[in-house]
Structures are given as C-alpha cells and as structure tokens.
C-alpha positions as CSV (number, residue, x, y, z in Angstrom):
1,X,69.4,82.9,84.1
2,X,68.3,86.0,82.1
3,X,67.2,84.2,79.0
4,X,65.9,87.3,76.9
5,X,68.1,88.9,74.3
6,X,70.5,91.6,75.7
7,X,72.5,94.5,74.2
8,X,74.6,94.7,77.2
9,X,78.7,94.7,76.8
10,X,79.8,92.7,79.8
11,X,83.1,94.7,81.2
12,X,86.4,92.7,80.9
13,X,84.8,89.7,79.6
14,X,85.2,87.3,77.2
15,X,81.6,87.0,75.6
16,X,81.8,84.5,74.0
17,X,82.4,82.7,76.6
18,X,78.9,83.4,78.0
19,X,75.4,82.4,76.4
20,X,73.1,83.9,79.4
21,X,74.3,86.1,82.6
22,X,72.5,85.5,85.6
23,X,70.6,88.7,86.3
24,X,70.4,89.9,89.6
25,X,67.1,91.2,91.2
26,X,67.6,92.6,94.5
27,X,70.7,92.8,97.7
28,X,70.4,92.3,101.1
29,X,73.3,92.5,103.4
30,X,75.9,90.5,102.1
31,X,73.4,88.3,99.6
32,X,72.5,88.8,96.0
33,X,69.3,87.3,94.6
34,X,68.9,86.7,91.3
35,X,65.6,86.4,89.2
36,X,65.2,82.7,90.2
37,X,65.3,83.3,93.7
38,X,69.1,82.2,94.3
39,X,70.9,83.4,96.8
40,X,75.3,84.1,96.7
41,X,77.7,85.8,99.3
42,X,78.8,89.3,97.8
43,X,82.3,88.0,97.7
44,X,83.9,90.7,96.1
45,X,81.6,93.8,97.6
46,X,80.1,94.3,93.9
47,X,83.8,95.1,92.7
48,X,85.0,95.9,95.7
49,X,82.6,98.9,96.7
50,X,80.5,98.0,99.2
51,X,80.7,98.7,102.7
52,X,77.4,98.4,104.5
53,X,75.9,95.4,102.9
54,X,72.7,95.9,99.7
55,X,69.9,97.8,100.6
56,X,70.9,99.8,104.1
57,X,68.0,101.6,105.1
58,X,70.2,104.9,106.4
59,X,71.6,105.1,102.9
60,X,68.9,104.5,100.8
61,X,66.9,107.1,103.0
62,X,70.2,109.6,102.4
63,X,69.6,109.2,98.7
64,X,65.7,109.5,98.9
65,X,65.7,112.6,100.0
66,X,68.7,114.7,98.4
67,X,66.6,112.6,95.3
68,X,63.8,114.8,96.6
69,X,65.4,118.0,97.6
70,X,67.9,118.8,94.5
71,X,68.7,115.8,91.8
72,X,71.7,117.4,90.1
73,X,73.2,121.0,90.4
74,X,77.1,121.5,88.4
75,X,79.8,123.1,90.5
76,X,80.7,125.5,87.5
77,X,80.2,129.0,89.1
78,X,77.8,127.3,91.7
79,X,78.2,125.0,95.0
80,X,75.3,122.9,96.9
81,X,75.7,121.4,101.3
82,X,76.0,117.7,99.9
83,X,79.5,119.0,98.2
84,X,81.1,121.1,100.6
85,X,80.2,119.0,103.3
86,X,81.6,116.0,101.8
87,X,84.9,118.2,100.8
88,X,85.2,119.4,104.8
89,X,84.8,115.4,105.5
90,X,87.2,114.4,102.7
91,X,90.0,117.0,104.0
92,X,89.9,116.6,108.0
93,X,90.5,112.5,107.6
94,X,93.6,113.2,105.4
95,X,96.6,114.9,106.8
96,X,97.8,117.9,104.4
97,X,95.1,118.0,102.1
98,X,93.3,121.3,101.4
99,X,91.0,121.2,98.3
100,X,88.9,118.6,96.4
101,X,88.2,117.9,92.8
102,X,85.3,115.7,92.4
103,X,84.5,112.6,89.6
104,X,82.3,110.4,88.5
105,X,84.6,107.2,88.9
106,X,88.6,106.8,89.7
107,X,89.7,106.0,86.3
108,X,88.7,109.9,86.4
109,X,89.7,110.7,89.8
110,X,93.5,109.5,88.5
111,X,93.3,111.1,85.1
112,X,92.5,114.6,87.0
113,X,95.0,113.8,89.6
114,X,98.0,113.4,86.5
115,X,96.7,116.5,84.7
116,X,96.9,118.4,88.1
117,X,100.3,117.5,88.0
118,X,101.3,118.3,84.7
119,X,99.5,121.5,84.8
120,X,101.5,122.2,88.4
121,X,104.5,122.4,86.7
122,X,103.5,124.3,83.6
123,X,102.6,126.9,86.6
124,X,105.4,127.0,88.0
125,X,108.0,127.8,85.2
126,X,108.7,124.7,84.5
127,X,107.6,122.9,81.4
128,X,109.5,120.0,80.9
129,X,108.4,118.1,83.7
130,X,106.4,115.9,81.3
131,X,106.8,112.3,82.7
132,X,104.4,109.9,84.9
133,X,106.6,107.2,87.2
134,X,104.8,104.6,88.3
135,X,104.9,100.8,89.8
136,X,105.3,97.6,87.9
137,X,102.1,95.4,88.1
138,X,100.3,99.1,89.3
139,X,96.8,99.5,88.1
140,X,94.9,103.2,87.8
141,X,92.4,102.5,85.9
142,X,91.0,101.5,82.2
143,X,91.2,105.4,80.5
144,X,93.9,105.9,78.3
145,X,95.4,108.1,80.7
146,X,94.8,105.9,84.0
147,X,96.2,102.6,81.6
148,X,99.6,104.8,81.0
149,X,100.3,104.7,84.4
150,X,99.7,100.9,84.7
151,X,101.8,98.1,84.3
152,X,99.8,95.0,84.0
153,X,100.2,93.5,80.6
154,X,97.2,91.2,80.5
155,X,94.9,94.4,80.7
156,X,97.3,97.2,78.7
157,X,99.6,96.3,76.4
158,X,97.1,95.9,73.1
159,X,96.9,99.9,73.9
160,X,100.7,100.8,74.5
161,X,101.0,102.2,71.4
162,X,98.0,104.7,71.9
163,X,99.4,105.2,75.3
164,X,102.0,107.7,76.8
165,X,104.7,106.0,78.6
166,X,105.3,105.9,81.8
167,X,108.8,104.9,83.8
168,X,108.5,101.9,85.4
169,X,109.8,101.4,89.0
170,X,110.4,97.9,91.1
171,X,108.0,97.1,94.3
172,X,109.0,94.9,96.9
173,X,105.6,93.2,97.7
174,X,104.1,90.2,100.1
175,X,104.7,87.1,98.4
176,X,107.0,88.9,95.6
177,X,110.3,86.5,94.8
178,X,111.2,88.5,92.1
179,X,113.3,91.4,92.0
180,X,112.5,94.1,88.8
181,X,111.1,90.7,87.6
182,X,114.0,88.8,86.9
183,X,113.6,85.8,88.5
184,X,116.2,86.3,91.0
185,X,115.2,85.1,94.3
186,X,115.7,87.3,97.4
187,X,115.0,88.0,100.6
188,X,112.2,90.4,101.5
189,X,114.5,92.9,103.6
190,X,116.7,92.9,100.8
191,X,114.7,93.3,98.4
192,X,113.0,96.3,99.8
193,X,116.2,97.7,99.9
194,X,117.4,97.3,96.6
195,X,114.4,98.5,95.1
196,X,114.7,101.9,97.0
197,X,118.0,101.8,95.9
198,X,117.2,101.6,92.1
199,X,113.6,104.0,92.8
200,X,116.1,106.6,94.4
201,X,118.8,106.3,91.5
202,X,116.2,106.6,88.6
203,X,114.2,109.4,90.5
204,X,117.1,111.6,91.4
205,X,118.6,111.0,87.4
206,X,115.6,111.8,86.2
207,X,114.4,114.0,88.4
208,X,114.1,117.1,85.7
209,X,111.8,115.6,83.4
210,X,109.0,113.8,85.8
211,X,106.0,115.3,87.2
212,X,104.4,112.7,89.4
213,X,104.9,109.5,90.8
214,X,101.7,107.9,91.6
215,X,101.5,104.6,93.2
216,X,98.4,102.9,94.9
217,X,98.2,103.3,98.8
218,X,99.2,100.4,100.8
219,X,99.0,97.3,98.1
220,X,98.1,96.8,94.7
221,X,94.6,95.6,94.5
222,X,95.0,94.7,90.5
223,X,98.0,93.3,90.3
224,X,96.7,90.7,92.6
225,X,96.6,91.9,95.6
226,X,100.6,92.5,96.1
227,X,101.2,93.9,99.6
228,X,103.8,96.4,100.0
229,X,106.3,95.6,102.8
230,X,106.8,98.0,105.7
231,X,108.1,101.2,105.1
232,X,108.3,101.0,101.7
233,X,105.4,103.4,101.0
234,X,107.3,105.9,103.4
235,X,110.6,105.6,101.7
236,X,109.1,106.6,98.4
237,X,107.2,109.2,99.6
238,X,110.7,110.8,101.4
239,X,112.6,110.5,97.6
240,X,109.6,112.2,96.2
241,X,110.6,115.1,98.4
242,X,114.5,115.0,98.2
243,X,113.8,115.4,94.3
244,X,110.9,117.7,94.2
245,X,108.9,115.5,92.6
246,X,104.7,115.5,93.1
247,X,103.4,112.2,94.8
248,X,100.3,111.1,93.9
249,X,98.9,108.2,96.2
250,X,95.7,106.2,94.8
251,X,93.6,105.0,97.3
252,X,90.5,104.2,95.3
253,X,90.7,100.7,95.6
254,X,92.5,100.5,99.3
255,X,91.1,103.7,101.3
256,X,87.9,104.0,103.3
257,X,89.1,100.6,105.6
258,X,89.6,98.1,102.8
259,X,93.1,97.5,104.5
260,X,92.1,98.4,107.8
261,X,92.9,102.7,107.6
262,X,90.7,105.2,106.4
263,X,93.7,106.8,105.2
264,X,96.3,104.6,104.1
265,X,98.8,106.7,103.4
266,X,98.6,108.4,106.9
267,X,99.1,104.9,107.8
268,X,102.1,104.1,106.0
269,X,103.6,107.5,107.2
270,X,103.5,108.7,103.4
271,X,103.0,112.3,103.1
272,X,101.8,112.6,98.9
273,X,100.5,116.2,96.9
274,X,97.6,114.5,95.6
275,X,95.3,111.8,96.9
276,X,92.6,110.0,95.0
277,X,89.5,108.3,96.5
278,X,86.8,106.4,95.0
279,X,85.4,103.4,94.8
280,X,84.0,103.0,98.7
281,X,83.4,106.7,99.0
282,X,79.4,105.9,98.8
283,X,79.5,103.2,100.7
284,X,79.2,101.5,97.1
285,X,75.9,102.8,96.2
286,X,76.3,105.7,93.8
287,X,79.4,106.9,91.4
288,X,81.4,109.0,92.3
289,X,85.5,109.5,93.5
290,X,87.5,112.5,94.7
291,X,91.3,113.9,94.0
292,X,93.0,116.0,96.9
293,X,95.8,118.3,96.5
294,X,97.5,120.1,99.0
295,X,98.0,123.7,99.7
296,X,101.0,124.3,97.9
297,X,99.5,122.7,94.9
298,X,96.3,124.3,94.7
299,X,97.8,127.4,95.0
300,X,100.3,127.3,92.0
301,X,97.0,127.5,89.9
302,X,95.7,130.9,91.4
303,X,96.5,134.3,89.6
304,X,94.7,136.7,87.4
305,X,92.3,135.2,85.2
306,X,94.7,136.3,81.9
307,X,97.3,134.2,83.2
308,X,95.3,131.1,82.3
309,X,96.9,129.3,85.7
310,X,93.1,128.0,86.6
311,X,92.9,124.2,86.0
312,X,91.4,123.6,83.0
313,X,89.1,120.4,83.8
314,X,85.9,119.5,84.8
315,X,82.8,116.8,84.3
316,X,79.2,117.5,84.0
317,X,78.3,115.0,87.0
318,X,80.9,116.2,89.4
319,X,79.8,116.2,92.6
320,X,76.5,115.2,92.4
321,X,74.1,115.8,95.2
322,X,72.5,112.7,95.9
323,X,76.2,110.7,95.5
324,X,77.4,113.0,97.8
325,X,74.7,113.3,100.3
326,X,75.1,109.4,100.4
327,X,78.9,110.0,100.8
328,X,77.8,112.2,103.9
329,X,75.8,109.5,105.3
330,X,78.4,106.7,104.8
331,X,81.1,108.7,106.8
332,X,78.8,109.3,109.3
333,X,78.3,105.9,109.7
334,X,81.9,105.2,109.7
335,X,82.3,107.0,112.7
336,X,78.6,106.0,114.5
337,X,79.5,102.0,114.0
338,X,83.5,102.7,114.8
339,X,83.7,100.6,111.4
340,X,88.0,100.6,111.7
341,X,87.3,98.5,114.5
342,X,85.3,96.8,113.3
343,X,87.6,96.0,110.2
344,X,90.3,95.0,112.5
345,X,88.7,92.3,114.5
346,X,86.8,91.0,110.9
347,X,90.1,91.1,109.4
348,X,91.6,88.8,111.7
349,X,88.8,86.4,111.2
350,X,89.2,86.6,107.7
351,X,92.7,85.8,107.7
352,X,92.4,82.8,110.5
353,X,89.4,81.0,108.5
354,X,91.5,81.3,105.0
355,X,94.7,79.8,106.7
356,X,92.4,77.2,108.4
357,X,90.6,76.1,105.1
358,X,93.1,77.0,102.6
359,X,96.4,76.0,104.0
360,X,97.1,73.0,102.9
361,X,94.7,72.8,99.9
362,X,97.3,71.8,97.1
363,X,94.5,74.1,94.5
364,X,95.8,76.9,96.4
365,X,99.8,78.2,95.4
366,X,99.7,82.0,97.7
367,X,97.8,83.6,99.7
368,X,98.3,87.2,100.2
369,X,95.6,89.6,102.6
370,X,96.0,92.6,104.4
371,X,92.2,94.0,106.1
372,X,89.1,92.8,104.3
373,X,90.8,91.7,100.9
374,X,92.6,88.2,100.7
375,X,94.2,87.2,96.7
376,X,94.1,83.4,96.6
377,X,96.2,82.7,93.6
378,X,95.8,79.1,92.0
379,X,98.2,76.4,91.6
380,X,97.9,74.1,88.9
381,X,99.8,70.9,88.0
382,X,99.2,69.5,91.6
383,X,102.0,71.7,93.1
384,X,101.7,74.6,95.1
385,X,104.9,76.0,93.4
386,X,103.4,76.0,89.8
387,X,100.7,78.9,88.9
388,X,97.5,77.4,86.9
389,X,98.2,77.8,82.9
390,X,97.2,80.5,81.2
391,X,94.4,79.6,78.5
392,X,91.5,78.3,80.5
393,X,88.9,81.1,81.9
394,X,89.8,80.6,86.0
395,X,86.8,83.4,85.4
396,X,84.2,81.5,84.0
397,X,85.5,78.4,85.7
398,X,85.9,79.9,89.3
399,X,82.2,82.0,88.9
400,X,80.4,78.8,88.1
401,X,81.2,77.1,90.7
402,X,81.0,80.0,93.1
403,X,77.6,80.3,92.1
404,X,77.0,76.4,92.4
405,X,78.5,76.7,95.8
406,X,76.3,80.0,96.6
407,X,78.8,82.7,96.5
408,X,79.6,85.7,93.8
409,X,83.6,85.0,93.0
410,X,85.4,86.9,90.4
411,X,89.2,86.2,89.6
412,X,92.4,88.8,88.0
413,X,94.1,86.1,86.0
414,X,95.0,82.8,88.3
415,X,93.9,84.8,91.2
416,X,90.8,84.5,93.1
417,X,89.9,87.9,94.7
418,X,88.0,87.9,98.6
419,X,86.8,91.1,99.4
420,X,83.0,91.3,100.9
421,X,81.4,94.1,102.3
422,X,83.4,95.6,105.1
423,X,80.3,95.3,107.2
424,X,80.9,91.1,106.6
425,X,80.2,89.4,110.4
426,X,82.0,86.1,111.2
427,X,79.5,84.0,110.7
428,X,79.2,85.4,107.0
429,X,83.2,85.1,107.0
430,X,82.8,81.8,108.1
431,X,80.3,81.1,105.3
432,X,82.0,83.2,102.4
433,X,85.7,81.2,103.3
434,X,83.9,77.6,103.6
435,X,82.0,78.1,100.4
436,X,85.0,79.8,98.2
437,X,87.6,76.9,99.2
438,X,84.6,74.0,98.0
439,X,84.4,76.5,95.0
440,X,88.3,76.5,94.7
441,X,88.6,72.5,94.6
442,X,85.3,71.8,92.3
443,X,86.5,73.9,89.9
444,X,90.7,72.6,90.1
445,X,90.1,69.4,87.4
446,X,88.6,72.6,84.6
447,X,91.2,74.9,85.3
C-alpha cells in the first residue's frame, strides 16, 4: 500500500471509501507489480487499453525514439510521418473513410465526431438539424457532450440538466429481457424486430430535426457489456440512409480486436459517416483516439476561406508524434502477430473457461462475452434470477478480493468486467478465469 499523503482524485470513485491505494510500480505482460512486490493479472487491460501486455520492447523502442527524433509538433498549418502515416493506416482498415481528425482521448474523439455533424448540416443549408439520437444504456464518454449522448443513469443523470438532450432509442441486446425497458419479456427475434420497428418510426418522424445517430460498434462496453444481436447494427445503419441522417459508429471501446474485428462495423455490415477510435489505438500506451468521416462529409466543409465552411475545432496535443509513432508500431504488429487470429482462438478459450467455472456458481446471475471482453453480472439473494442490491461497493468489495486472489478486477455497477490484454495466452486465461470466479465467491457474503 502507498501509505504517503496523496493529492490524487481517484476517477469514478467513491473516496471515502478508500484510506490508501495500492500503488503500482512496474508491468510486465499481463502482471502488475505494486510497491510491495505483489503481483495481479491485468484483468481489465488497464481500462480496457492494452493489447500487447506492459512493457513490450517494440513499443517502448517506438516511443524511444520518435521521443528522440521530434517530442511534439501541432498539425495547425504543419504535418509530421508519425501522423499521416497513422491516418493512411487508420483509412485503408475502414471501408469508406477518407480523412482523420485526431484527439487526445475518445470522450474527445466523440465530442469532435458530434460537432462534425452538427457543423455538416449548417454546411449544407440546413440548420435545423440540431438533435443527437442515441442508444439506451449507450455510453460516449464523461464530457458534457459525450454524457448527452449517453444513457446510463448511474453515471449521468446528476448532470442532465447541464446536458443537451438526446433521443433515446431501444437496443435489442445479449441477455436483454426487456423491451424499451418495460419489463415485458420477449423473445430475442422479436425483440430485434420491434425495436427496428420503433428506431425506424421515430427516425423517419423525426427525421428533419436530427443530425446524427451515434451508437457504439458491435456492443455496449458500459452499459455492461450488452451485445447487440445480429443484424441489428446493419439495420440501423440502412434507416440512417433511407432518412439522410449521419451515422456515427463508436468503436473506442470495441475496435482494434476487442470483439474479434479490427473494424466492427465492417463486421456488422454497417456502413456509418463517422467513425471514432481510441482507446487500443496505442496498443494502450500513450493517449490518444481518432474520428473518421467520409468523403462526402469532409467535403461539405471545403470552400473559400470567407465562407467560414472549415471546421472550427482543434486540440493542442492532436496527433502527437510519439503516440502516433507508437500507433504505427502497434498496427504493425497487428498484422506481423496476425493478432485477429489470435483473438479468435483466445476468445474461445475465454468463453469455454468462464462457462466451465462460472456456470453454475449461484454468485453469478449472466454472463454476456463476445472476443476478449466477458460482463459477469452478480446475483445476490442466493438466486441467479435476482441482481446484487444496490448500496454496497461490488467495487471496493470485488477489487479486494481480486487483489487477495492476485488479479486487478474492476466492476460497472453489479457487473464484473473481464477484459485482459488481447495478447492474454491460455494459460494466463486459465489463470485470470480461476482466480476471478475464487474472487467472485469470497467476496458474495459482503456484497
């Protein structure tokens, strides 16, 4: 334990909850060590960023020299190798993108991806088009902005009023029984269906007034991990068109192989104006995320400079050189360890070890994965059918005995979040499930 005085904020905790944090000295593969020399399984991929394990020597070496070469040069009226290079990269593994914006984080990434849109529209004649729809239990990040596209109470709604709002549209999801959350029971075929129904009546009724409808890629991550059923993505991504209406697909949390895909939306047969990366874009080493538009959005914001079309946006940090020369040498790696494949046989494993020692656990209510994240959601009462009370920390609960049991956990409410480094080997998965389920069932009688 850290024992001096800190200054430090913890994010999206409760500190008073905490009297010391455990202070981490170095990484290695798929272990943190802390000051005392202890040991834990990465278990979440240091908030679901990693992809080659701590300390990989090719990255670090990427780093060393750009660090070296050029530390930090702005894109404003200037461009560096590290950038374009990245933006080439970014471009050719998503189908109809053509120019990148770059960020420090994808709270960012999505706040630049909503002005785009709002800014398209102004472009094109069209003013009014001043709405966001979006996805109940979606999650885009913890900016004002980014939060008015989300609908996840716990983390939002003691900001709503300092919020715009955004209209809120049904998702038929792995493991969902609710329809539009009313507690009607239905079948997941039908379910899908009558949520396109209501997306397509609501879109085409309102289709005058909203910009963008953004939605994350595949499943959302936040919400606790809710995986989209098949087609669903595709479905929404053809009513988008029938209405004119931008998509905006957010991959920060589910691109780069976390599902299996490097490009989930290409996956799910999606075809959105705007993509946002982040997150994994590093390989989990450095900040920074990306937001792709297409041609035909790009290009509503050229003209004469007295027509004030240019976008008016930009950080300081965007597209630094040595996050983006690690960027360069994470894709690289991508495609020199033929990581997708690697994902798909991992995730298997993953999958087969949680059913095998979390099946029957009566802790243990759903379990939802898709690739190399699994959302473990606690039952509480002694029945799989009850979720754990609200009021107790699962948190604090669920980390200390993670820790005692040698693996980093972190939980989103009542559900306890797998996602390790995609570089994870079976016999790590073997360790990381063994040790979360013994963490699950010590820390059931707190809970």
């Amino acid at each position: 334990m850290n024992t001096g005085a800190s200054n430090v904020w913890h994010p999206n905790t409760q500190m008073s909850e905490w009297d010391v944090f455990d202070s981490i000295s170095s990484g290695d593969g798929v272990w943190l060590t802390d000051s005392k020399g202890f040991r834990m399984i990465d278990g979440v991929a240091s908030m679901w960023c990693n992809v080659w394990g701590h300390s990989n020597g090719e990255i670090v070496r990427a780093i060393s020299r750009q660090a070296a070469r050029l530390q930090h040069s702005p894109l404003f009226n200037l461009t560096h190798e590290p950038a374009e290079k990245l933006a080439r990269g970014l471009v050719g593994m998503s189908p109809g993108m053509h120019r990148v914006l770059y960020s420090e984080n994808g709270s960012s990434a999505v706040e630049t991806a909503i002005k785009v849109a709002f800014q398209y529209w102004t472009n094109e004649g069209d003013a009014g088009r001043t709405a966001i729809a979006s996805f109940e239990r979606g999650y885009h990040g913890d900016t004002l902005g980014a939060m008015s596209a989300g609908h996840v109470p716990e983390f939002f709604e003691r900001y709503r009023q300092h919020m715009f709002d955004a209209i809120e549209l049904p998702v038929p999801v792995q493991g969902g029984a609710n329809f539009g959350g009313g507690g009607e029971a239905v079948a997941a075929p039908e379910m899908l269906q009558r949520c396109i129904e209501d997306i397509s009546d609501v879109l085409s009724a309102r289709k005058d007034e909203i910009a963008a409808v953004i939605m994350e890629s595949g499943a959302q991550m936040a919400g606790g991990v809710r995986v989209f059923e098949p087609s669903f993505q595709e479905q929404v991504s053809g009513i988008c068109r029938e209405n004119d209406i931008l998509l905006i697909v957010d991959e920060i949390a589910t691109g780069f192989g976390r599902l299996g895909p490097m490009c989930v939306y290409s996956a799910e047969r999606s075809k959105p104006d705007i993509a946002v990366y982040g997150k994994m874009l590093t390989g989990g080493y450095l900040p920074l995320a990306a937001t792709l538009a297409t041609r035909r959005v790009y290009e509503s914001f050229l003209g004469a400079y007295d027509e004030q079309r240019h976008l008016f946006h930009g950080h300081t940090f965007a597209g630094n050189p040595i996050a983006a020369a690690a960027a360069n040498k994470n894709f690289s790696m991508y495609k020199k360890y033929d990581m997708v494949s690697h994902v798909s046989k991992a995730s298997k494993t993953l999958a087969d070890r949680i059913a095998e020692h979390m099946s029957s656990m009566e802790e243990v209510g759903e379990i939802r994965c898709r690739g190399l994240v699994a959302g473990i959601e606690l039952a509480g009462g002694g029945s799989t059918a009850d979720p754990a009370p609200p009021g107790a920390s699962a948190n604090r609960t669920i980390y200390e005995a993670g820790r005692k049991n040698g693996v980093y956990l972190r939980t989103l409410g009542n559900v306890v979040m797998l996602v390790p480094p995609l570089a994870i080997t079976a016999p790590e998965i073997d360790m990381l499930v063994e040790r979360t389920a013994k963490a699950i069932r010590d820390a059931a009688p707190s809970l």
